[in-house]
C-alpha positions in Angstrom: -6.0 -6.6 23.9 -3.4 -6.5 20.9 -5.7 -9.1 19.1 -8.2 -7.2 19.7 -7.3 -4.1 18.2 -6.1 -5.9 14.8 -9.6 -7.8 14.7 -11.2 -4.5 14.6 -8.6 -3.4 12.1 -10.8 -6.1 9.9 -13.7 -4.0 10.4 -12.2 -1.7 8.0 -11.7 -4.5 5.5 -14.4 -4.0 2.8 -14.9 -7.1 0.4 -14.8 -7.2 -3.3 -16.9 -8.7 -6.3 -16.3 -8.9 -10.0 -20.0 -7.0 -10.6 -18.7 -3.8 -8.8 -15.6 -2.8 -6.3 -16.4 0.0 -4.2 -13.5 2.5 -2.7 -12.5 1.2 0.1 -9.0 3.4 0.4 -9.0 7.0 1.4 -7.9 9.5 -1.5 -6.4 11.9 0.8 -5.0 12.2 3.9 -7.6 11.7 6.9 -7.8 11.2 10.9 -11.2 9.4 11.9 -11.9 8.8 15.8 -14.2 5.3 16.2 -16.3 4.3 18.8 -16.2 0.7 19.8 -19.9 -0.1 19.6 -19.6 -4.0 19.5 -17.4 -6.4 20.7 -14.8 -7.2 23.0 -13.7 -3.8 23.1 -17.2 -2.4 23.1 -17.4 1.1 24.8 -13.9 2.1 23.6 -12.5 4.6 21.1 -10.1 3.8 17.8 -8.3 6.3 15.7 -7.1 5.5 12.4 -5.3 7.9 10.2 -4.5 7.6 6.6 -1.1 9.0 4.7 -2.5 8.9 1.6 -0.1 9.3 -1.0 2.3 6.5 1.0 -0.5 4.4 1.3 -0.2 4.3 5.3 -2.5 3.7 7.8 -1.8 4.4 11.5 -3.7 2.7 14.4 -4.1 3.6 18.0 -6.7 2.1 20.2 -6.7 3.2 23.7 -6.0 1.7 26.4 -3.8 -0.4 24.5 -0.1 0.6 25.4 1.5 1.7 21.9 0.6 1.8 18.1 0.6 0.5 14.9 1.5 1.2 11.1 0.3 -0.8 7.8 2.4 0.0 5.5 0.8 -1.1 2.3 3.1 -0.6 -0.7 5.7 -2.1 1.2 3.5 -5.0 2.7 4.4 -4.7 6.3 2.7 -3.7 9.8 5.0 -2.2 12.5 3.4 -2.7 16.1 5.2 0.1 18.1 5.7 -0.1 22.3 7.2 2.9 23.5 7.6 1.6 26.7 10.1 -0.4 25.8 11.0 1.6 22.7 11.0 -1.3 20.3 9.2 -1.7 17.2 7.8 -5.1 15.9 7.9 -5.7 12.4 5.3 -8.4 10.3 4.6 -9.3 6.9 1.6 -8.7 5.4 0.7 -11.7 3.2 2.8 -13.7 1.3 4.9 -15.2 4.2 4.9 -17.4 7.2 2.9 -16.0 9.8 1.9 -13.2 7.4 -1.0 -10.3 8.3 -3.8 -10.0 5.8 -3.8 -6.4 4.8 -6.5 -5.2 7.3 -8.2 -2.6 4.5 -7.5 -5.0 1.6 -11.2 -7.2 0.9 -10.4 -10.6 0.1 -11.1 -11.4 -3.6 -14.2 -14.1 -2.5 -16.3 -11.9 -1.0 -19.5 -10.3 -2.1 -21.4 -7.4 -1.3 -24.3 -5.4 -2.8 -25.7 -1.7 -2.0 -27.6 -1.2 1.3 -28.5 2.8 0.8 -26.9 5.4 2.1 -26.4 7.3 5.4 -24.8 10.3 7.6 -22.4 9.9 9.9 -20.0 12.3 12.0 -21.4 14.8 9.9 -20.3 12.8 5.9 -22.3 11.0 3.8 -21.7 7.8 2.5 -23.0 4.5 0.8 -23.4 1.0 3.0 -22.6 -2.2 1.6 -24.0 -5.5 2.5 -21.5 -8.4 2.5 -20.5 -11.9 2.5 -17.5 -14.4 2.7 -18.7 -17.7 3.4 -20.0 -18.2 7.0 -19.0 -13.8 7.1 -21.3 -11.6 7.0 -21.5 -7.8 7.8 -22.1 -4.5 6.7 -19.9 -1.4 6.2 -20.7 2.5 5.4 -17.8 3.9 3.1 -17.6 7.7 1.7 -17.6 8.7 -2.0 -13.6 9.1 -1.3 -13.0 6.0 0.3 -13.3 6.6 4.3 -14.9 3.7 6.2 -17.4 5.7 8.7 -19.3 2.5 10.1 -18.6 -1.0 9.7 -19.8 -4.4 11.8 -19.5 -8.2 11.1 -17.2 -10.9 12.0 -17.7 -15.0 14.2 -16.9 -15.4 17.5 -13.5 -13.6 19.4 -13.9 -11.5 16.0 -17.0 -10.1 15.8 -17.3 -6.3 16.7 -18.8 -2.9 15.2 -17.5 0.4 15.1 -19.0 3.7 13.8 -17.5 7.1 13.6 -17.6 9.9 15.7 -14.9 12.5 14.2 -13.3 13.0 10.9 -10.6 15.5 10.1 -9.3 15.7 6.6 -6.4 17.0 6.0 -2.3 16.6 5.9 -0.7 14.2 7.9 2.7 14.3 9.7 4.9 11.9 8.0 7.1 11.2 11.0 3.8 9.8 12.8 3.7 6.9 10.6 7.6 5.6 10.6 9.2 3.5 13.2 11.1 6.3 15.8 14.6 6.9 15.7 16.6 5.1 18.7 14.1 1.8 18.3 14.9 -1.1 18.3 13.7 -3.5 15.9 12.7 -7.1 15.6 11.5 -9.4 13.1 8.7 -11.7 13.5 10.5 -15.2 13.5 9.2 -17.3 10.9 6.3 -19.8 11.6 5.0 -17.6 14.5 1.4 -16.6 15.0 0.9 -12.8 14.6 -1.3 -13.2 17.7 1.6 -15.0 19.9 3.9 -11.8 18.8 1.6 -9.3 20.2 2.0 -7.9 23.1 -0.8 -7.0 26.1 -2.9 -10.0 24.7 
């Protein structure tokens, strides 16, 4: 179930070319509820909300037990099980076993302008893209919220679309590890999806 949440996170991956790079990071804070429309997890609902200024993204994707943070200035993701009140900390790139950044497009890709569209109530322009054997589309506002997005192969194909957005400011405290956690470190050379727990 784990795996599945993070392939969704890759939903919200948007791909960029030299000809144009759309903004695929929200400029302010935001809380967006998703609806699972493809998929695995199909039928299901996804919240992401951004900290803007710390460039943070928090996951939850019910009824996956616990959360997740992607901390992208400081190139990390913390999977968080309050259960057992520990907190599961992996690199992001740049290391054995590293996490792509799930809202950072890979440099290959390619994408052109599909029109535009409403959804949840904002507008926003879709974009058409490729990555190789990927394909897939995405619907991202002027200010950089993904509303719709679907593409993917196999175990990782999915869509989701929105079906709430709240801007506004975010609780900082909802996007760090909690006090009294304990902490663990990925050991080197080990899958992401072999650390996950509820797979």
């Amino acid at each position: 179930m784990r795996r599945a949440a993070l392939a969704l996170l890759g939903l919200a991956a948007l791909p960029a070319a030299a000809e144009e790079r759309p903004l695929f990071v929200p400029t302010r804070d935001v809380a967006v509820t998703y609806r699972v429309t493809q998929g695995q997890a199909a039928g299901r609902e996804m919240s992401m909300a951004w900290l803007a200024a710390a460039q943070k993204l928090r996951v939850e994707m019910a009824p996956v037990p616990g959360w997740s943070v992607v901390d992208r200035a400081n190139r990390r993701m913390l999977m968080v099980m309050d259960a057992q009140r520990v907190v599961m900390e992996l690199p992001l790139q740049g290391g054995p076993g590293g996490l792509s950044i799930p809202t950072e497009p890979p440099a290959s890709a390619r994408f052109t302008r599909a029109g535009t569209a409403t959804i949840a109530g904002q507008a926003c322009t879709a974009w058409r893209y490729e990555d190789g054997a990927n394909r897939g589309e995405t619907c991202l506002t002027a200010d950089g919220v993904m509303l719709r997005s679907s593409g993917g192969q196999g175990e990782r194909a999915g869509a989701v679309e929105a079906v709430a957005v709240a801007y506004g400011p975010q609780d900082p405290a909802r996007f760090q590890a909690p006090a009294g956690y304990r902490t663990l470190q990925m050991p080197a050379g080990l899958p992401p999806a072999a650390a996950s727990p509820g797979r």
